[in-house]
N, C-alpha and C positions, 0 to 999 in steps of 0.2 A: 504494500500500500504506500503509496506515495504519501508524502509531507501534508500536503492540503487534505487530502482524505483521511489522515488521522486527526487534523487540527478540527473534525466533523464529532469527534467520540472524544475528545482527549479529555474533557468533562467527567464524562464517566469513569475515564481510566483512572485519571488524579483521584477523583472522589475513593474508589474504591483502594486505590494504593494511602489514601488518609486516613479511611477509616480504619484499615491495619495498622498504620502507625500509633494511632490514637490507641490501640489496645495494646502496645506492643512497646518494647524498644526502641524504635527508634522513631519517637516520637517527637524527643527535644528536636534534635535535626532538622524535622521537615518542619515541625513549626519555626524555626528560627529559621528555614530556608522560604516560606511562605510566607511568611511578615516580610521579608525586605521583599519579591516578589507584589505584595500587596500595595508596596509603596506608600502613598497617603493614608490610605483606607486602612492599614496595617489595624491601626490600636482596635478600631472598632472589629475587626475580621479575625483578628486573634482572641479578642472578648469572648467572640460569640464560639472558636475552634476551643477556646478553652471551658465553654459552660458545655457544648455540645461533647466535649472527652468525660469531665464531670458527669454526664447523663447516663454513656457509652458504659463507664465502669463502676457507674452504683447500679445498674439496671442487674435484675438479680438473675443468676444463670440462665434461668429458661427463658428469659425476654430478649438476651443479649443479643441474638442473632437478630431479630425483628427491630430491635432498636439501631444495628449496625445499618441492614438495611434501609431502613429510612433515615440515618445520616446520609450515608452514599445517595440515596436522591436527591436528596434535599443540597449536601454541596456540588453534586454534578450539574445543577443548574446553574450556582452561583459562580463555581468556578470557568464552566461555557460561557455564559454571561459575558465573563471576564473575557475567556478565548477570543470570544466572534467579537469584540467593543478593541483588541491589539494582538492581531495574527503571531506580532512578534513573541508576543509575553505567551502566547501558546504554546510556539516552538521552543521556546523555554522552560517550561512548565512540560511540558510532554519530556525533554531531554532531559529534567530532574528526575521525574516520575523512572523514568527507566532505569537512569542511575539509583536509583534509592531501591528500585525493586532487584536489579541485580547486587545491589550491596546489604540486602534482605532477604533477601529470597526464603529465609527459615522464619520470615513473622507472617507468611501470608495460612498458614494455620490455625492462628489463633483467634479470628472472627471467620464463623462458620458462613456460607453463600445459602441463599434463600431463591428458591426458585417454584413459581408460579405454573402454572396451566390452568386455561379457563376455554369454555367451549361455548358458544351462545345458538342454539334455533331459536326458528323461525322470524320474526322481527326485534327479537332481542336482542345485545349490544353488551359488549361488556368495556367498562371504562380502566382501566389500569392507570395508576399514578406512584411510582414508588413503589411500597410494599401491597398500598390500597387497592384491594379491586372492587370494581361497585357493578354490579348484573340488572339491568331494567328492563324491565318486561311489560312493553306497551299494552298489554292485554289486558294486565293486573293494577292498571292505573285507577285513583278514584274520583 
């Protein structure tokens, strides 16, 4: 995949290589490599990386996974956000991401992957957001 077709997901990729750092080791790092990355916005964006790790590691084992997953969506927007507003700070961000996952490679166990499947007939629809999936069934409407 070329450069511009990954600067399309790199959102997603950083979010997910976050949320392992947030459970994990090597956590200081990318937070002190995200704050300068962050620039201006830093303080406010590290506030909110630091209550959102806070949330990550008091959540009690059987929630952990569902709570990782809705970080990983929630910062895959914020950080695309960021992508698509300076292609640069993406190609940057995508080439920390990688170096950080090759210089980890042993923390990407410690927050389990959540995965979905949803089916919908007939005029039904199903909405996916994050962890959220919501099923309407025009039929059943009042």
């Amino acid at each position: 995949m070329d450069v511009s077709g990954e600067l399309a997901t790199v959102g997603t990729a950083a979010a997910s290589a976050l949320v392992v750092a947030m459970a994990g080791d090597g956590w200081r790092g990318f937070r002190t490599w995200l704050g300068r990355w962050f620039g201006d916005e830093s303080d406010r964006q590290l506030t909110r990386l630091d209550r959102d790790r806070e949330a990550l590691l008091s959540a009690p084992e059987g929630e952990r996974e569902d709570q990782a997953a809705g970080l990983s969506a929630a910062w895959a927007v914020r950080l695309q956000d960021e992508v698509d507003e300076a292609p640069e700070a993406g190609r940057e961000l995508l080439a920390y991401v990688k170096q950080w996952q090759a210089e980890n490679a042993h923390a990407a166990p410690q927050v389990g992957a959540l995965s979905q499947r949803a089916k919908a007939k007939g005029k039904s629809r199903i909405t996916q957001v994050g962890r959220d999936q919501i099923t309407v069934r025009p039929e059943r409407r009042s």
